[in-house]
C-alpha positions in Angstrom: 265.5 -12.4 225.5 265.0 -11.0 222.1 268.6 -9.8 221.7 270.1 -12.8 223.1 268.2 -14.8 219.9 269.2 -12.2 217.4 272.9 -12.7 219.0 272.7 -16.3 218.7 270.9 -15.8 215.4 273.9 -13.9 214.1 276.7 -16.6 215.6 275.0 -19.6 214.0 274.9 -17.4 210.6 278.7 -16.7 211.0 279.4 -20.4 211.9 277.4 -21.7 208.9 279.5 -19.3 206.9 282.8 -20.2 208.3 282.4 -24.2 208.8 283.4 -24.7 205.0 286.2 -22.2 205.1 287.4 -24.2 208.4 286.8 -27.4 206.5 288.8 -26.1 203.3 292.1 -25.0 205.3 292.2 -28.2 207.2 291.7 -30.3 204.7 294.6 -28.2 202.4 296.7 -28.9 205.8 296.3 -31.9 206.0 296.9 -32.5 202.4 300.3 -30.4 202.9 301.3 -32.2 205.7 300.9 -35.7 203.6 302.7 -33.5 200.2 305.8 -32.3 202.5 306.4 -35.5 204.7 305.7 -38.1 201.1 309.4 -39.4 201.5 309.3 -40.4 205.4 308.1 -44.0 205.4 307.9 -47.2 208.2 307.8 -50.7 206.9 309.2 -51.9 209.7 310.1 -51.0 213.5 313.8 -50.7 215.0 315.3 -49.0 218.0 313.0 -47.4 220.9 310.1 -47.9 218.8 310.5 -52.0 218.3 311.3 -51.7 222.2 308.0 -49.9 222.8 306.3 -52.3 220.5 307.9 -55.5 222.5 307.0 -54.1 225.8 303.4 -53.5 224.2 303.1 -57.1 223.0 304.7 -58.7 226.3 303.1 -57.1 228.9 299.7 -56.4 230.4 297.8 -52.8 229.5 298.4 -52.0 233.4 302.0 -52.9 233.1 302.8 -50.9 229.8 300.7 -47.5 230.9 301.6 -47.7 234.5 305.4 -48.3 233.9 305.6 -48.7 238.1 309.9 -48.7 238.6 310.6 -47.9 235.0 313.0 -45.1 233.4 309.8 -42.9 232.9 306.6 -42.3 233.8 304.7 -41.3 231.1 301.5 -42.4 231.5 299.4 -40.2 229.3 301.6 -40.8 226.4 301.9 -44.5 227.1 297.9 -44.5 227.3 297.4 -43.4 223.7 300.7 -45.3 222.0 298.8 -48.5 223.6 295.9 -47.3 221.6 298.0 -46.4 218.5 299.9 -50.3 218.9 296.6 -51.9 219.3 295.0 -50.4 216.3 297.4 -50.8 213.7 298.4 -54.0 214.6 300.5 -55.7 211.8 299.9 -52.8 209.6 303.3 -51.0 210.3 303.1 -48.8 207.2 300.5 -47.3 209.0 302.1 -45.4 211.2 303.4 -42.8 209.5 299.9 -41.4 208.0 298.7 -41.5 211.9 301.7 -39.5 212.9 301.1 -37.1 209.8 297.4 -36.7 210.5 298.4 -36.0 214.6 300.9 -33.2 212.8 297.5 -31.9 210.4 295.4 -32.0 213.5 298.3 -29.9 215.6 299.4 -27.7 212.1 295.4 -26.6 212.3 295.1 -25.6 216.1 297.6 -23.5 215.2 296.8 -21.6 212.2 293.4 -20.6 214.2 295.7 -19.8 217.5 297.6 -17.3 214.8 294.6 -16.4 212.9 293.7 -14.7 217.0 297.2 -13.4 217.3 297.4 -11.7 214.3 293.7 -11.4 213.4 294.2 -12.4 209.5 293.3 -15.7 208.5 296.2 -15.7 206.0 298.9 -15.0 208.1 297.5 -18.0 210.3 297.5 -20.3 207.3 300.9 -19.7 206.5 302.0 -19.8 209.8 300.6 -23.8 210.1 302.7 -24.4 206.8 305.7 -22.8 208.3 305.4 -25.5 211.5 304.5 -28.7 208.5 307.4 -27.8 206.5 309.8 -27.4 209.2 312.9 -29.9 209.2 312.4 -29.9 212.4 309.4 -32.2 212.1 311.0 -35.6 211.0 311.2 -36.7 214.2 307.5 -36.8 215.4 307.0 -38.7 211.6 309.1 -40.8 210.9 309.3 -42.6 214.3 306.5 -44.0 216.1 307.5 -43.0 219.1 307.4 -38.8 217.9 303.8 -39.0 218.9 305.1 -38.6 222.3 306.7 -35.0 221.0 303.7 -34.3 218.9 301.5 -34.4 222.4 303.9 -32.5 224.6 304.1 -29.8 221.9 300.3 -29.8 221.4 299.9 -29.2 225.4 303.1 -26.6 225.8 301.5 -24.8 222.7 297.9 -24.9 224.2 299.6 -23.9 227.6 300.9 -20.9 226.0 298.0 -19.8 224.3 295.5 -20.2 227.3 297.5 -18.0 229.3 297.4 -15.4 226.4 293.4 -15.2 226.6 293.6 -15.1 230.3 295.7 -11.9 229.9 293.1 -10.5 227.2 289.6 -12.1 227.0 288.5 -10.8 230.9 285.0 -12.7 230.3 287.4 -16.5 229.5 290.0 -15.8 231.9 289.0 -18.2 234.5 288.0 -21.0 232.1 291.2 -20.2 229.9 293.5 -20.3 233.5 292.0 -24.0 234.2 292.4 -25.3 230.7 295.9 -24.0 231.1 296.8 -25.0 234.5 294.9 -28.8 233.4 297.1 -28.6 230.4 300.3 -28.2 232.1 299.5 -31.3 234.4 298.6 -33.6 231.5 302.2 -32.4 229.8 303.5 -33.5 233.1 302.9 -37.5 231.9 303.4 -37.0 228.3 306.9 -35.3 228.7 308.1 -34.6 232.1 310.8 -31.5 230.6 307.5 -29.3 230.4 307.1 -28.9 233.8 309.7 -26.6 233.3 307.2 -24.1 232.2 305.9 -23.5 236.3 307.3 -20.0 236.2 305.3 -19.2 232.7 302.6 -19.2 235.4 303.7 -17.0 237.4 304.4 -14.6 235.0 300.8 -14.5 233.5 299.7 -14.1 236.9 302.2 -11.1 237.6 301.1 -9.3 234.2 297.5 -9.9 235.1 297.8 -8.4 238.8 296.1 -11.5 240.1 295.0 -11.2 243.7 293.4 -14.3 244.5 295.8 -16.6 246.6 294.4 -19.8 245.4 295.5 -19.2 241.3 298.7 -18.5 242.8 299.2 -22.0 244.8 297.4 -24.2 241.7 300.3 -24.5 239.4 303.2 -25.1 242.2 300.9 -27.7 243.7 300.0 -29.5 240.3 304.1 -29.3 239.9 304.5 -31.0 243.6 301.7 -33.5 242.8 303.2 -34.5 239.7 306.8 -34.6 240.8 305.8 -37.2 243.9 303.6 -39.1 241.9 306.8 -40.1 239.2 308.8 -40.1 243.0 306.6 -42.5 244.0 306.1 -44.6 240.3 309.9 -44.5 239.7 311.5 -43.5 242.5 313.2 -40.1 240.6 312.6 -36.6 240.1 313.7 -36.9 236.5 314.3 -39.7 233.9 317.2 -41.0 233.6 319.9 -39.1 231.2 319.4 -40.6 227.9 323.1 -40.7 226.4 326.2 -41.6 228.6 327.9 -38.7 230.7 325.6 -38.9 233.3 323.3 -36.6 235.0 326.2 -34.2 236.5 327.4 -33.7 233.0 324.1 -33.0 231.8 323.3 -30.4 234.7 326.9 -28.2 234.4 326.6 -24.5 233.9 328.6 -24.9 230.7 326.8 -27.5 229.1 323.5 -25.9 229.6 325.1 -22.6 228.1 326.2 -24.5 225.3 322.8 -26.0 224.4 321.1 -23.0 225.1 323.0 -20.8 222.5 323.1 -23.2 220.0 319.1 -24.2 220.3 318.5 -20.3 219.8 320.9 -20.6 216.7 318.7 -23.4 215.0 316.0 -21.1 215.7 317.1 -18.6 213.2 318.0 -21.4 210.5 321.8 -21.6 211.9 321.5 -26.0 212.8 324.3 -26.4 215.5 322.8 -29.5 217.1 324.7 -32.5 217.3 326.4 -34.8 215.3 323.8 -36.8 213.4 320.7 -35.1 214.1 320.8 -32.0 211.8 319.8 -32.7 207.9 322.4 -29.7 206.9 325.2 -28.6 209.8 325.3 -25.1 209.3 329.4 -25.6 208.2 328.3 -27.8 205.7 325.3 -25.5 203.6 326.3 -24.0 200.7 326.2 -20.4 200.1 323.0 -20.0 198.9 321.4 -21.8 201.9 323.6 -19.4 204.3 322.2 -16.3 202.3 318.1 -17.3 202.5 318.8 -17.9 206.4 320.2 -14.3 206.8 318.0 -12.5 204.8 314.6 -14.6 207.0 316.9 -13.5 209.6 317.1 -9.5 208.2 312.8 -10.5 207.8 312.5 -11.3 211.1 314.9 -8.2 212.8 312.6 -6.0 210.7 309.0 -7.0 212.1 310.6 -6.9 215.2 311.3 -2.9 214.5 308.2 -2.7 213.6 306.5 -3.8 216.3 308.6 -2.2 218.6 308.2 1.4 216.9 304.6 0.6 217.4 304.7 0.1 221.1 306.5 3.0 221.3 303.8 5.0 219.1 301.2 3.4 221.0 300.9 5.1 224.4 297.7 4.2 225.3 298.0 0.1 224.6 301.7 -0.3 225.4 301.6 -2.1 228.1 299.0 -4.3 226.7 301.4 -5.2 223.5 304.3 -5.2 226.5 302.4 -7.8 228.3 301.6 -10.3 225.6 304.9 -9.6 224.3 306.4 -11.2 227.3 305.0 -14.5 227.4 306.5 -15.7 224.1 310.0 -14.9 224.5 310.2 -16.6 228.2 308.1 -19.4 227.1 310.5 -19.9 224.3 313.8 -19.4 226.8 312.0 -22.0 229.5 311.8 -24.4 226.9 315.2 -24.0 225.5 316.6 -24.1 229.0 314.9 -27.4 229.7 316.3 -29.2 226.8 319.6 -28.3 227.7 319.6 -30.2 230.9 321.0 -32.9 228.6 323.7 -35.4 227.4 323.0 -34.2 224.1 320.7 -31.7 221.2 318.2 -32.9 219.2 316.3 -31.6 216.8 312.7 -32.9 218.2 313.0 -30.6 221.4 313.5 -27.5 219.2 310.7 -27.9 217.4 308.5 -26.7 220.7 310.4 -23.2 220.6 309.7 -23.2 216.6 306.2 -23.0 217.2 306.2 -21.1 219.4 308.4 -18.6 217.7 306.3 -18.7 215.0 302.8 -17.7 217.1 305.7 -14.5 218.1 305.9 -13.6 214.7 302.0 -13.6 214.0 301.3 -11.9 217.4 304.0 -8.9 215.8 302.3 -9.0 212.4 299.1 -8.3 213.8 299.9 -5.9 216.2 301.9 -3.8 213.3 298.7 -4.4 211.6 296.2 -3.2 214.0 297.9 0.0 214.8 295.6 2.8 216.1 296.0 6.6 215.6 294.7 9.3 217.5 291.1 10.4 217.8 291.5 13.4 215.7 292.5 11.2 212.6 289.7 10.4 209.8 288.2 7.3 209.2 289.6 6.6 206.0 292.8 8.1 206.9 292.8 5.1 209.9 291.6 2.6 207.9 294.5 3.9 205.1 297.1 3.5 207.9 295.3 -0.1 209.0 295.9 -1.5 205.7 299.7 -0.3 205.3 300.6 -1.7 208.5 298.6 -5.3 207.1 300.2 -5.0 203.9 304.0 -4.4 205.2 302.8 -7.4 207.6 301.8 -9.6 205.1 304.5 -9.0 202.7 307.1 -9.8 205.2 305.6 -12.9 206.8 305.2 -14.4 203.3 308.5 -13.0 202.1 310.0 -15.0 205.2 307.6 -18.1 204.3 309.3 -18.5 200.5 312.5 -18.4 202.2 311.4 -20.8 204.8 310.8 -23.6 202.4 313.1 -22.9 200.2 315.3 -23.9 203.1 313.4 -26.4 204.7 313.0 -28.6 201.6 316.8 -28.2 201.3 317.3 -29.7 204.9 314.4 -32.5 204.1 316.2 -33.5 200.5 319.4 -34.5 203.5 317.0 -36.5 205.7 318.6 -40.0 204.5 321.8 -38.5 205.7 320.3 -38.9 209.3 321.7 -41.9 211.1 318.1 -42.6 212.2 317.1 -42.4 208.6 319.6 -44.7 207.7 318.7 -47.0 210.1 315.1 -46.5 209.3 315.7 -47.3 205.6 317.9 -50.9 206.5 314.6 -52.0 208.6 312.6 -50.6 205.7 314.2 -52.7 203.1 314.6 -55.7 205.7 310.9 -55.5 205.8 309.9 -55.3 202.3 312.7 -58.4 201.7 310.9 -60.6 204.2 307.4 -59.6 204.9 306.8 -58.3 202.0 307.9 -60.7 200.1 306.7 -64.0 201.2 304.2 -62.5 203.9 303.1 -65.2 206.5 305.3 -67.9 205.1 308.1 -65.9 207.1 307.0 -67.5 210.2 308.4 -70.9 211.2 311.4 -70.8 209.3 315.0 -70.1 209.5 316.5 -67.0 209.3 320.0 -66.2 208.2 321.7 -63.0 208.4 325.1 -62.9 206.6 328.2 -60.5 208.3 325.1 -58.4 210.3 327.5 -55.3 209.8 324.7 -53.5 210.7 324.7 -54.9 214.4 321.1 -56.0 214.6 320.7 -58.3 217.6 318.9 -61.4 218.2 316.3 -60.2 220.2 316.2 -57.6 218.0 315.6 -59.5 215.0 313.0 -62.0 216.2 311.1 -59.0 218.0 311.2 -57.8 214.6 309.8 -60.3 212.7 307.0 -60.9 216.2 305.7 -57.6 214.6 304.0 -58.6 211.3 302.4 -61.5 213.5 298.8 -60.9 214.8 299.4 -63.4 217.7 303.0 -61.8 218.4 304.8 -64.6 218.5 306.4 -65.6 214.9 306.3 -69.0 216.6 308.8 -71.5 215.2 311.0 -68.2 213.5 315.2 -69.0 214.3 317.1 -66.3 213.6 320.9 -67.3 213.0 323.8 -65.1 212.6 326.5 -66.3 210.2 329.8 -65.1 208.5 330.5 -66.8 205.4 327.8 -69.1 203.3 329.8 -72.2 204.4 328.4 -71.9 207.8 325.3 -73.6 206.7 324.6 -76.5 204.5 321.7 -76.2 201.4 319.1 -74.4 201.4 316.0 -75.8 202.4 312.9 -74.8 201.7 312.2 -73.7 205.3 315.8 -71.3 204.7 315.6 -67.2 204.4 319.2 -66.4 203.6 319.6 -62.0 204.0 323.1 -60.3 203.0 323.5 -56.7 204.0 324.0 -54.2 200.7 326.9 -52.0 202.4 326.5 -49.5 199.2 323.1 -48.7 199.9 322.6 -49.4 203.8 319.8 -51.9 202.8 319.3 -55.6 203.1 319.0 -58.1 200.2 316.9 -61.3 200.1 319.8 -64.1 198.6 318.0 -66.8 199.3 317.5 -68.3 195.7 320.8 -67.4 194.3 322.8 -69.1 197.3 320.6 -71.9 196.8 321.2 -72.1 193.1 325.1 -71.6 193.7 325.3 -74.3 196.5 322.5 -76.5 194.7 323.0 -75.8 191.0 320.6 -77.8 188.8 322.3 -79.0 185.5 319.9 -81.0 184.3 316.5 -83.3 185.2 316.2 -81.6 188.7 314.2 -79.2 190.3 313.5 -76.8 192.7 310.9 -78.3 194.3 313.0 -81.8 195.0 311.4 -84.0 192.1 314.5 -85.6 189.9 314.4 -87.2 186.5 315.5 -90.6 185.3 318.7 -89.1 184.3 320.0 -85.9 186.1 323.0 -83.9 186.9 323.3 -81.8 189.7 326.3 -79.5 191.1 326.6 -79.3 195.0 328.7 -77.3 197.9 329.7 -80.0 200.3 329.7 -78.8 203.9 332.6 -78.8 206.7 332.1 -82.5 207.3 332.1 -83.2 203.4 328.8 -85.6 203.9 326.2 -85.1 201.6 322.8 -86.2 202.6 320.0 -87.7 200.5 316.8 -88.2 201.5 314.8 -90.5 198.7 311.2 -90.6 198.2 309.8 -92.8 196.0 306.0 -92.4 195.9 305.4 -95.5 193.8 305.1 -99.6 194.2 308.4 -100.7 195.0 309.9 -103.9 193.1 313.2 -104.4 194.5 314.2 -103.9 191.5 314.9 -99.8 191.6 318.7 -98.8 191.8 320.2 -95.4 191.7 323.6 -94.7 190.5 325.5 -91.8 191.5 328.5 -90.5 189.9 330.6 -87.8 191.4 333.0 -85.7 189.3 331.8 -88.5 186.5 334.7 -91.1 188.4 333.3 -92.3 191.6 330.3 -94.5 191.3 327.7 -95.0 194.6 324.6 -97.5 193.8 321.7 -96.9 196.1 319.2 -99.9 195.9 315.6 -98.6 196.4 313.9 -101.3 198.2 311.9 -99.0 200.4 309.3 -95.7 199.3 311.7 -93.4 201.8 315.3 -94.2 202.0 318.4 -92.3 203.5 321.6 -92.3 201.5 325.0 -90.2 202.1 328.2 -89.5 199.9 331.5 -88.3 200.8 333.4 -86.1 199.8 335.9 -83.4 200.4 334.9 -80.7 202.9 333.6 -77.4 201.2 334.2 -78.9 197.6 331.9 -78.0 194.7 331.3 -81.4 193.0 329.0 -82.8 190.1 326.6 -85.3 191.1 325.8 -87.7 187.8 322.1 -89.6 188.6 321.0 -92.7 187.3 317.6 -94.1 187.7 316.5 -97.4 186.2 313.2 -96.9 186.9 310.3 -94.0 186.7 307.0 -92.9 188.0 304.3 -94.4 186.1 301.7 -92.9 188.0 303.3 -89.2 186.9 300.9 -87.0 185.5 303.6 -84.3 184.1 306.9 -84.7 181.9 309.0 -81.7 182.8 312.3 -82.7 180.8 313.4 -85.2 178.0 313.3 -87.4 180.7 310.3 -89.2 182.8 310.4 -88.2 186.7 311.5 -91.0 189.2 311.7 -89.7 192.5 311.7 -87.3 195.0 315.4 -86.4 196.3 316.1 -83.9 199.5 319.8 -83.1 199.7 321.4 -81.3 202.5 325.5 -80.4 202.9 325.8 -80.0 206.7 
């Protein structure tokens, strides 16, 4: 009893040591993660994301987490997204900090997973910044949808790592075999390609000479259960093939190959993904981004000497460095292998491997670190050896780490070359033109989108604006498409009029300078309707040529109020005001810019303001149809 309190004595000593230190590299982590990813922004929702978002607002909680006949079954991820919508409501900037404090959260598991591998709480730090800086990343942040990859890769990691204790730690191996097999099962309805990692479970069980049936038949049966539990939801084995080609396509020998080389490419810094989803195609660097990827290459061929001469050198543990060494590389192949059964590469499915190649590379530093000697050597002759092999260690892992970003931040300084990011930044600006700008008085009016170049549908566009509502519904919102500025009359009041900037990929706000060019005031009018006693006024007719007045007159009428109208200073109209509200119309040619002369006879006694020389009269809404 007593050494079980001196024991636990000692722990919470250690513990109250370490907390801060924990504290510290999180929090420097975390602050990294929010440093590297400062460019990567979401004002507003497009794509998948606004489609999540739509299915969040429009159906129940059952219906969006237990997508029953849907393309997926993903119920885990669906679970916490609902969560994610529900919090941040109408606060779509907010997105992006979640998904970069998710990334922190993951970035820290890690550097304590490497800080084990390699047992040196540096390398482990630097490993975390390796996975935050990767290019890799922009997925999982810059969508809201990339918490679905942050998750899987947070499972498949933890996966990997609880089958590594089970190997070494014989007093966690059955508690580090469930959290794995419980792991693997959760992945299952996060991202249904990491069931590919079954025979990762096999292979733990083979190195550990495991004899008990039942560990054996637990991961094939979790498998079966979760593969008729999507047959049953969705009636398929697998999702369907995201791009078009088709699933035949997708499962060819060739194709497969194909992926598979050029995933293990990007893994050594050579991007040969596909068309639109790498920041710097490897034909496209320049010569010094080629020369910092060979030499982290030369980097990472030398460790791997290393650590080879020292399972060679070490008799006595080389089948324990053997054994551990296995479970990286064929995780790493079962994950490149399932993203090849697809239409096409992206970037977000390498980033698993990356990781994981990265806890590889810390497992090799520390073993080259730790090497033992024989029995007969001296202490300090050990320890002398010891702190070689953790200084070549170190010195190559942070020689590779410089390199790393030097590259990395190369490939991020292209992210708004991405098709996504350039779709990202038009929804962006469309959101800081509309929301941003006039907030809540967006809702209930009229929305026009001149050319729409960019393709944005309807649905698209009033799901869009639903999104900055807290009652999803942007009741009374029209969006209208239109080619040309002639396709509508004036503006109005109630009129948002966006132009797409083709130079910039962004959206512009026009509204007040096509109403100013289609209601130009000249004199003794204004914006907000009121008119003078005298005034002058330039107007775009419409298709039909009519020009519509509406007059309000708040004052006692006399009878005795006339209007006269000139137009082009020849044609006169006299409107007799015998009524507070009155409708007039001119004619005139169709889509003709004309000058509109008025003359009131009467004013406003009652007027508390004198804008102009002139007193105001009246009140006058135009429209051009």
């Amino acid at each position: 009893m007593e050494k079980k309190n001196v024991e636990y004595m000692r722990r919470s000593m250690v513990w109250r040591y370490r907390w801060k230190e924990e504290a510290l590299a999180f929090c420097v982590l975390l602050g990294f993660a929010f440093f590297i990813n400062a460019a990567l922004e979401i004002r507003g929702l497009f794509g998948e994301d606004l489609q999540a978002w739509s299915h969040f607002a429009d159906d129940s909680f059952m219906a969006y987490v237990f997508p029953v006949g849907g393309t997926d079954f993903r119920v885990l991820f669906r679970f916490i997204s609902y969560l994610e919508y529900f919090f941040v409501g109408t606060h779509i900037s907010w997105f992006v900090p979640f998904n970069i404090i998710v990334n922190g959260i993951i970035a820290y598991t890690l550097c304590r997973i490497a800080r084990r591998l390699s047992d040196s709480g540096l390398i482990g730090f630097v490993s975390a910044l390796l996975y935050l800086v990767s290019r890799m990343s922009y997925f999982q942040i810059a969508r809201v949808s990339g918490l679905m990859e942050s998750l899987a890769l947070w499972a498949a990691i933890g996966v990997l790592y609880y089958l590594y204790r089970y190997l070494n730690e014989p007093e966690f191996a059955e508690s580090a075999y469930r959290i794995a097999y419980i792991l693997y099962f959760a992945n299952a309805f996060i991202h249904e390609r990491f069931l590919a990692l079954l025979p990762l479970f096999f292979l733990a069980l083979a190195l550990h000479r495991e004899k008990k049936p039942v560990k054996w038949l637990i991961p094939p049966a979790l498998f079966l259960l979760a593969v008729l539990i999507r047959l049953a939801a969705i009636g398929r084995f697998l999702p369907s093939v995201d791009d078009a080609g088709g699933l035949a396509a997708a499962l060819s020998a060739g194709r497969v190959l194909n992926f598979a080389f050029r995933q293990l490419l990007c893994l050594l810094g050579i991007d040969m993904g596909d068309a639109g989803v790498c920041p710097v195609p490897w034909e496209q660097a320049s010569r010094w981004m080629k020369l910092q990827v060979a030499v982290q290459d030369l980097l990472i061929l030398v460790l791997a000497v290393l650590f080879i001469l020292t399972v060679i050198r070490e008799k006595k543990h080389r089948m324990v460095f053997l054994r551990n060494a296995a479970l990286f590389p064929v995780f790493i192949v079962l994950c490149i292998v399932s993203s090849s059964l697809s239409a096409s590469l992206r970037m977000q499915w390498i980033y698993v491997s990356m990781t994981a190649l990265l806890l590889f590379l810390a497992y090799m530093c520390g073993a080259v670190s730790r090497r033992r000697r024989s029995e007969s050597a001296s202490a300090d002759k050990n320890r002398l050896l010891h702190n070689r092999g953790y200084i070549v260690s170190v010195v190559l892992i942070l020689s590779y780490a410089l390199l790393a970003f030097l590259t990395e931040t190369g490939h991020r300084s292209h992210y708004d070359e991405l098709p996504s990011q350039a779709g990202q930044r038009f929804y962006n600006s469309l959101a800081d033109e509309t929301w941003g700008r006039y907030g809540s008085g967006i809702f209930g009016r009229k929305i026009y989108f001149l050319k729409n170049t960019y393709g944005i549908s309807r649905s698209d566009a009033e799901t869009f604006f639903r999104t900055f509502d807290s009652k999803r519904r942007a009741a009374g919102t029209e969006v209208i498409f239109a080619d040309s500025i002639r396709d509508f009359g004036l503006v109005s009041n109630d009129m948002l009029i966006l132009r797409e900037d083709a130079a910039t990929g962004t959206c512009q706000d026009i509204t007040e300078t096509v109403r100013e060019w289609k209601c130009e005031p000249v004199r003794g009018y204004y914006s907000d309707g009121w008119m003078d006693e005298n005034a002058c006024v330039r107007v775009m007719a419409g298709s039909t040529g009519r020009i519509d007045l509406e007059l309000l007159y708040p004052g006692t009428v006399t009878g005795e109020e006339t209007m006269t109208v000139r137009i082009d200073g020849e044609e006169e109209e006299i409107i007799d005001i015998d009524q507070n509200i009155l409708y007039a119309s001119l004619q005139v040619e169709p889509y003709r810019m004309v000058e509109l002369e008025f003359e009131n006879n009467f004013y406003l006694e009652e007027a508390v303001e004198q804008r102009g020389e002139d007193r105001l009269a009246l009140i006058v809404n135009m429209t051009a149809d």
